[in-house]
N, C-alpha and C positions, 0 to 999 in steps of 0.2 A: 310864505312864512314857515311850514311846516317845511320844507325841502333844508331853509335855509336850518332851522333848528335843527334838524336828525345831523347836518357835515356839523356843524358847530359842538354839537353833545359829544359825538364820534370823534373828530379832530380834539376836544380834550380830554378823553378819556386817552386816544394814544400819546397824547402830549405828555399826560401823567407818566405814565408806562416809560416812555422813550428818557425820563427824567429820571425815573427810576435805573433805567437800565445800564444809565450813563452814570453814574454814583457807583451803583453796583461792579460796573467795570473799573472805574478809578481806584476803588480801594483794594480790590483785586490785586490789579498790576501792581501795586506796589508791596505786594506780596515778596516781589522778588526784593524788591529795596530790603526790605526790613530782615528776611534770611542773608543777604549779604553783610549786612551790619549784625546781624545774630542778637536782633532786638527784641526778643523773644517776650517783653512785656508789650512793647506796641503792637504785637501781633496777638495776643490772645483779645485787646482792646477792638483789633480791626474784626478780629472774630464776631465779636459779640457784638459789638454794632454795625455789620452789616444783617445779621438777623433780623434788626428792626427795621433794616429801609424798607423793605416793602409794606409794612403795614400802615407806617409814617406817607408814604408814597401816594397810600389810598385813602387815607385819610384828607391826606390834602387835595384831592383829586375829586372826592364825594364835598369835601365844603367848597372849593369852588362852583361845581357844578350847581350846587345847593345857591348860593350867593348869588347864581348868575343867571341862573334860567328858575322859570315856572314851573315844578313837577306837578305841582297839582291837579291843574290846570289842564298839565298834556295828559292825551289819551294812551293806556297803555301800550295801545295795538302800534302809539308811535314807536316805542321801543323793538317794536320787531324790522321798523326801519332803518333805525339807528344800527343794530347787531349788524343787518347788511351793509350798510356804507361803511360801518367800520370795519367789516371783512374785504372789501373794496381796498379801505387806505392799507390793510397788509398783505396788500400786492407787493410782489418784490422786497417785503420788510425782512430781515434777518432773524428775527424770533417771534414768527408770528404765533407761533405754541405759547411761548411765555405771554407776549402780549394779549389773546386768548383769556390766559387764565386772569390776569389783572383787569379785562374788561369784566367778569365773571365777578369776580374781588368788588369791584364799584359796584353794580348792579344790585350785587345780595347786599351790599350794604343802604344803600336808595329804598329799596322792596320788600315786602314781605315775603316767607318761602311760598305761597301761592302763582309766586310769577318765574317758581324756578323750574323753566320746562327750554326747551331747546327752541321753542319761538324766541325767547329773551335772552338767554346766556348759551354759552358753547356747552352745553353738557356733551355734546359729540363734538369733535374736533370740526372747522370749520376748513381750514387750512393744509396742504399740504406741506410738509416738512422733508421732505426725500430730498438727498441731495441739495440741501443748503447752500452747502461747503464747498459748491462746483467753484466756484471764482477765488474761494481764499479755503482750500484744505486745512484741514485740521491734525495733518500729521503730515509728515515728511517721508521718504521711502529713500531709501540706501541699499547699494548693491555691491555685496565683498567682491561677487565673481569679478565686479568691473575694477575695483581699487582694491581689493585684496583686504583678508577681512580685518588685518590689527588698524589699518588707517581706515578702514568703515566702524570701527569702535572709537577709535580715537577722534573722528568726525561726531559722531554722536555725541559723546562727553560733553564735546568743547562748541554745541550746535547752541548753546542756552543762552551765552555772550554775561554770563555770572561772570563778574567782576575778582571773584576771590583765585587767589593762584593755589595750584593743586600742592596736596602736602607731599606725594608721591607719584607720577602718574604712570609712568611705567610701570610699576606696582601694581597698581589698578586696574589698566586695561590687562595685564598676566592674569589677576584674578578673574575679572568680568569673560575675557576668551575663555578661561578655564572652566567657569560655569553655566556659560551659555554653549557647551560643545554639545551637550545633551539636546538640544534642538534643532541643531546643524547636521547630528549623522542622518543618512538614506542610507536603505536597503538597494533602489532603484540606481541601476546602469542605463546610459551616462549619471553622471550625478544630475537631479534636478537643479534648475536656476533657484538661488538664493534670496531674500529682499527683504531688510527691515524696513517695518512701518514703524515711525517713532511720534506720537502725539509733540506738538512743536511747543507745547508750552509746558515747561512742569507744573508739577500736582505739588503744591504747599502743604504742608500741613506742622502744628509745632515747633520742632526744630530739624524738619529734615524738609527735601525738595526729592521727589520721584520721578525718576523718567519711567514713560509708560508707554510699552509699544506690544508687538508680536513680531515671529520672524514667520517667516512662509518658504517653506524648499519644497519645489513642486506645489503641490494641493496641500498638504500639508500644514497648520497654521499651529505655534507656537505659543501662547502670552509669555513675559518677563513686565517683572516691575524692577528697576535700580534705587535704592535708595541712597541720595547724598547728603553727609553730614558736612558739619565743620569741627575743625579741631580749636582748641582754646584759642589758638593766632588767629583765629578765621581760613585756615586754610581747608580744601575741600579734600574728602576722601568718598571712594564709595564706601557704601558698609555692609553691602549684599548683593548677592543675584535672585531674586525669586521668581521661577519658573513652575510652582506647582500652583495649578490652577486655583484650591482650596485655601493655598497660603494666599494668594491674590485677593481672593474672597474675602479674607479676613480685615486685609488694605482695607479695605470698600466699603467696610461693613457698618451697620444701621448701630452698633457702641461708638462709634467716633467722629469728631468732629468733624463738620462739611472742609474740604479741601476749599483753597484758593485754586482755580485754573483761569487763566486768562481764553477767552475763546468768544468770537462775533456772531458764534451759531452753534449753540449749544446743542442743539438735535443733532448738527453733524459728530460733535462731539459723543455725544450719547450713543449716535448710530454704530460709531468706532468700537465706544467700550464693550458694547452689547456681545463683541467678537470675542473680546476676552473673559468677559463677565457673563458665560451661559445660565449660571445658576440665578442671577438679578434679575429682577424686572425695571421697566423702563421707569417707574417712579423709585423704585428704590438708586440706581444709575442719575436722574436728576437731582436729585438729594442728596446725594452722597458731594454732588460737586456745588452743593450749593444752593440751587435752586427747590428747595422744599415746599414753596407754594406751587408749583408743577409737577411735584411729587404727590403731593394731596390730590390735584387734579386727577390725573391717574391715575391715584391707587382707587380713587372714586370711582373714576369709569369702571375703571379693572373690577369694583366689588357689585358695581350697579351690573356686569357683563356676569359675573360670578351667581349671582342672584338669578339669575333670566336662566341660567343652564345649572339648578339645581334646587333640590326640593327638602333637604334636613331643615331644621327647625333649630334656631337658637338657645341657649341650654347654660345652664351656669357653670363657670369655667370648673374647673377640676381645681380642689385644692384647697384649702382650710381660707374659711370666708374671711375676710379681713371686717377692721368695725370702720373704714372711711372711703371705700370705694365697695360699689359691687361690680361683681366682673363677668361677663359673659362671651360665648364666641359660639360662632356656628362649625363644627367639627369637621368640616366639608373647606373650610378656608385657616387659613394657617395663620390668623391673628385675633387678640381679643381685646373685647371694648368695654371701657370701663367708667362708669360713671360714679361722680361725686356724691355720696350718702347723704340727705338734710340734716341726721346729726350725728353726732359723734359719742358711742359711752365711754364711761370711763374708764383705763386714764385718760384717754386721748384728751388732750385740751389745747384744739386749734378750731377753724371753720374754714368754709370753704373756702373765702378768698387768699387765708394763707396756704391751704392744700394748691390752688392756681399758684401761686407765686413762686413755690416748691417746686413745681413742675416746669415753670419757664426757667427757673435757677439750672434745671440740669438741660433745658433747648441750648442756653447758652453756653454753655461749661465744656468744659475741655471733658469728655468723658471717656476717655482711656480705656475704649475697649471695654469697660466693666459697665455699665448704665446703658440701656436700650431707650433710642431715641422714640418722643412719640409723635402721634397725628393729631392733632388737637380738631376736631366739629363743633358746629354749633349749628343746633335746627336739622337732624338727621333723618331723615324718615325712613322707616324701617316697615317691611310690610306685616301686618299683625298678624294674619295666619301662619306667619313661619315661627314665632317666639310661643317655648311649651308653658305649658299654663304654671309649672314653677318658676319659671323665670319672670310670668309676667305678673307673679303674685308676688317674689321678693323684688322687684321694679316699685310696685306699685307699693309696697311697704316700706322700701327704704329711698325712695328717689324719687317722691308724688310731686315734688315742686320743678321736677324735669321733666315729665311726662305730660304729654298733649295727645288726645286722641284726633284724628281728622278721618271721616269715613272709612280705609277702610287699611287706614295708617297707625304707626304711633311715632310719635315726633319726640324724640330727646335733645332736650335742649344743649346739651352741652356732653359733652365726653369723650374721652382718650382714645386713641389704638395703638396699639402694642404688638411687636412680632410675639405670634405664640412660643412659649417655649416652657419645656416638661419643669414644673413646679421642684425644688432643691429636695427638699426634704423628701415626695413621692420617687424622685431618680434614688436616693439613698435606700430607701424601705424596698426598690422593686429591682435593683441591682444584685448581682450574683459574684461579677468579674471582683475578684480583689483588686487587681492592678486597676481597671478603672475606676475605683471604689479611690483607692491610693492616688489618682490622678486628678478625678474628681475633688477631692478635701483639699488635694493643693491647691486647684486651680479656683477655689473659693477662699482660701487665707489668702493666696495674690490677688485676689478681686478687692480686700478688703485692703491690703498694702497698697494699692495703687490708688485704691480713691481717695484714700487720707494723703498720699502723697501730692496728688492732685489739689488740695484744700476742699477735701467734699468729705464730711465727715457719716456715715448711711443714717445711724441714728440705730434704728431698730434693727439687728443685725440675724434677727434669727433666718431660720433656714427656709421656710417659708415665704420667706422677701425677695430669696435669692433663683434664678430660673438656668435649665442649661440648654444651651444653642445647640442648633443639628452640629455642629463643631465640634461639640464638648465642653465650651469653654459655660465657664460660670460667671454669672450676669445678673446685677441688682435692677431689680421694678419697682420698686416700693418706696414713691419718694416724699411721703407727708412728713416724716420725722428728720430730713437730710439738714445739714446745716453745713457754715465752712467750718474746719479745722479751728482754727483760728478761734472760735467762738465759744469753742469745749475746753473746760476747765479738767485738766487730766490731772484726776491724784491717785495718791494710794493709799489701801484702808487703814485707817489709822490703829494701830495696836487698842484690845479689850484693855481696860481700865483695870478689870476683874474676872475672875471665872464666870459670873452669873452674865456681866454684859455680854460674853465672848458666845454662848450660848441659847442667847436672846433671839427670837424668831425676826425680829425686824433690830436694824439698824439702831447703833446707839452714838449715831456722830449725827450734824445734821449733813443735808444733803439739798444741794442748789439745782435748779431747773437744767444749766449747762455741765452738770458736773457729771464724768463719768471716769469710773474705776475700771482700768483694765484688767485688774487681778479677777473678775468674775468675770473676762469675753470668755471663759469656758462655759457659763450659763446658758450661752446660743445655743451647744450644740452638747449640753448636758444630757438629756434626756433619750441619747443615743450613745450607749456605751463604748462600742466599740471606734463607731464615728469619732467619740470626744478623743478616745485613747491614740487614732490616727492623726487627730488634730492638729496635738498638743508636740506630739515629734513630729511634725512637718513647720509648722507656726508657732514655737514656745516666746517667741520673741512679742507675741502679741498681748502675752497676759502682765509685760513691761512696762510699769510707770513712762520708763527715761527713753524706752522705742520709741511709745507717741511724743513724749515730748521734746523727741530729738527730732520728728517728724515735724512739727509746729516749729522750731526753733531753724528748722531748712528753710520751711516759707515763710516766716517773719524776714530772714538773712536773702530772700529771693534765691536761695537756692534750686533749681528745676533737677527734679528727676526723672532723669528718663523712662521711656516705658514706649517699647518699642512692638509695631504690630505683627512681629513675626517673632518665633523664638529666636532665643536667646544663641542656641547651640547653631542659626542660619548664621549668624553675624561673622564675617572673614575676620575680626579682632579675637574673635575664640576659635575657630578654626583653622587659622594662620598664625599663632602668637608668633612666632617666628619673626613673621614678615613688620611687626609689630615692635618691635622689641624697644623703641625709644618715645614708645606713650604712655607708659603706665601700666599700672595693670589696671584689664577692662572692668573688673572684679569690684571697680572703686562705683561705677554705676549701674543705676537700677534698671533692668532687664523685665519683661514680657513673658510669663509662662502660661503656658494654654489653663 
């Protein structure tokens, strides 16, 4: 009976997974359907509900289980049986990494954390993952020396079997040769052999479709990403070549949406991007294409491996304490973790469950580059001699309904992680460079054009909410106060009555929970003179009633604005108008500034 119970537990647990993964693949692939039709509403919908399968997934997977077998009853030590047969069934499996983490996913939901050790779940990988992709490659290879290089670009383009006819292509592959030459010259006589690797599925995302490869002359190895749009007909153009490794980075990055990529072995996948992606690691790389519950995985090992080869002490982040999260990080690992306050002063007037719903509001959301994605735990055990007795004195004062001691542990029930990044307001006080000073401001009014553009409206906009990536780029964390566009009542201050009202310390109109006046967004960054003065001539459009409400009246009309993750000045429609000349002017859509 016990032999038959451990294949029956184990066969439904990869039952579940294999259900899962098959969903997950279906709404994927039709990633391309909906970029051919330029259905740009069904695809933010496919977005945001394929985030949920997996949890849906495990859920039905733990009440089956639940329904059908005795847990009580079995001995724990059965389960270290079960872990083995079910590494047994992913023999030969295609993702047995993924599969891994959702045995992992069921188990901690069955158990309590006293059973989470590696006799019972994979906390080490069980599985090898090397070479997946032997039988079905994950990318294609092309060689100009053999066909000469304009029909090995012309091969690529047209490698996708995208349904839409090109708007120019001639055009395009002149462009794409022309900027991909910078990866084609040698130094070395003879010339080195040539050979693009092109991943075979494009990378989805919004409104555009990426081809994503490297080239290799000699030893040599290259990255390029292509981005392809459509024009109003549906017809397809490229709209860049991007060959610098940082602007690649940027594609990838933990501010924007998981890519759709169709693929049957995503570690082969992964193992690929790894070549072009040096700066990523393998859970940020999973994630970025979707698979974020195997990012979690990871980034856990990675921090449980991080912990083991280092000895700082956890420490309260840097940066003006906020009154609904405390936040801390270990100075030694480049992210910080934040947990939910028990209450809130005033004004705040929300609690936790709404600060939670806030925070899966922006997992799911289109986040344009501007909002940093997070890791959400539950039940973390952290070990207590590393945490300094500040941090576990404001722990223990603002977050005691979280905190669980276990010998020689401290168990958080619940909280965030976050890529670290230099607090807005501390980069401005500790900055010298003018010009980066002037780069910086801008690229914090574009942070806030684009999330309203987006229908995310931040709520609390001061400088303190806002962080800057090793990039430069400026990036909102601070999501208890976000809400959509849509939901803010945007006015303007209504004229004083009289000398005495105009005068008045507090407000003499009334004023609604949703209502915000733009004429005072120079309040964010009043208190920094010069800051405000650079503000105000880079973003005067923002202190405009009829800006936001021309902003709202885009996404009521489903208007989408673009917002592209590369600048503005890569894009061949401003660096070619020329070639251009019977689209418009580019000038008519919204643009990506660092």
């Amino acid at each position: 009976m016990p032999a038959t119970l451990v294949n029956q537990i184990a066969e439904s647990i990869l039952y579940g997974f294999n259900r899962h993964f098959s969903r997950f693949q279906r709404i994927t692939k039709k990633a391309k359907l909906r970029f051919e039709a330029a259905d740009w509403e069904a695809e933010d919908r496919a977005r945001k509900d394929r985030i949920y399968f997996y949890d849906k997934r495990v859920s039905e997977t733990v009440d089956y289980i639940r329904d059908r077998f005795d847990l009580e009853s079995a001995d724990k030590t059965l389960w270290q049986d079960i872990k083995r047969q079910y590494l047994w069934l992913l023999y030969g499996h295609g993702q047995p990494e993924l599969a891994e983490s959702f045995y992992n996913s069921v188990f901690c939901r069955l158990f309590d954390r006293s059973y989470f050790n590696n006799r019972h779940i994979f906390v080490k990988p069980g599985a090898a993952v090397e070479l997946l992709d032997l039988d079905d490659p994950v990318y294609r290879s092309w060689y100009p020396d053999e066909t000469g290089l304009r029909r090995c670009l012309d091969g690529i383009l047209n490698s996708f079997d995208l349904s839409n006819p090109w708007e120019n292509l001639e055009r395009d592959l002149n462009l794409v040769e022309k900027n991909l030459a910078p990866c084609l010259t040698s130094t070395v006589r003879p010339e080195p052999f040539t050979q693009f690797q092109v991943v075979s599925s494009l990378f989805f995302r919004n409104k555009a479709a990426y081809i994503v490869g490297r080239v290799l002359v000699g030893h040599h190895s290259a990255p390029f990403v292509v981005p392809l749009l459509l024009t109003e007909r549906r017809e397809l153009y490229v709209d860049t070549v991007i060959i610098n490794a940082d602007d690649i980075a940027l594609i990838f990055s933990f501010t924007r949406a998981y890519f759709m990529v169709d693929t049957k072995a995503p570690a082969g996948l992964v193992h690929f991007l790894e070549k072009i992606l040096p700066s990523s690691t393998r859970a940020d790389i999973y994630t970025s294409i979707g698979f974020q519950k195997q990012g979690k995985t990871l980034f856990y090992r990675e921090f449980l491996h991080h912990l083991e080869h280092s000895t700082d002490r956890f420490v309260i982040a840097p940066g003006i304490r906020g009154m609904v999260m405390t936040v801390f990080t270990l100075p030694s690992y480049p992210y910080v973790f934040k947990v939910i306050n028990d209450e809130f002063p005033p004004p705040k007037n929300i609690d936790r469950k709404t600060v939670k719903k806030k925070y899966q509001m922006v997992k799911t959301h289109d986040r344009v580059g501007r909002m940093a994605d997070t890791l959400e735990f539950s039940h973390v055990a952290f070990p207590l001699d590393r945490f300094s007795d500040e941090l576990l004195h404001e722990l223990q004062s603002n977050v005691p309904s979280s905190l669980f001691l276990e010998k020689d542990c401290i168990i958080i029930g619940h909280l965030y992680i976050e890529r670290r990044m230099i607090p807005f307001n501390i980069f401005l006080e500790t900055t010298q460079d003018e010009e980066l000073l002037e780069r910086s401001i801008r690229s914090y009014g574009n942070a806030i054009k684009e999330m309203i553009a987006a229908n995310i409206f931040p709520g609390d906009m001061l400088l303190k909410n806002f962080g800057v990536t090793r990039h430069g780029r400026v990036v909102f964390y601070d999501y208890d106060e976000i809400s959509a566009m849509t939901d803010i009542r945007i006015r303007a201050i209504p004229k004083a009555r009289s000398e005495e009202e105009e005068f008045l310390q507090e407000t003499w109109f009334h004023v609604e929970e949703h209502d915000f006046f733009p004429e005072q967004f120079d309040h964010f960054v009043a208190s920094h003179a010069r800051i405000r003065k650079k503000f105000l001539s880079n973003h005067p459009e923002l202190l405009q009633p009829d800006y936001w409400k021309g902003i709202q009246q885009d996404i009521q009309n489903n208007r989408r604005h673009d917002v592209f993750p590369y600048r503005q000045e890569k894009r061949f429609v401003f660096r070619y108008p020329g070639q251009y000349h019977d689209r418009g002017s580019p000038t008519s859509q919204k643009v990506s500034s660092p």
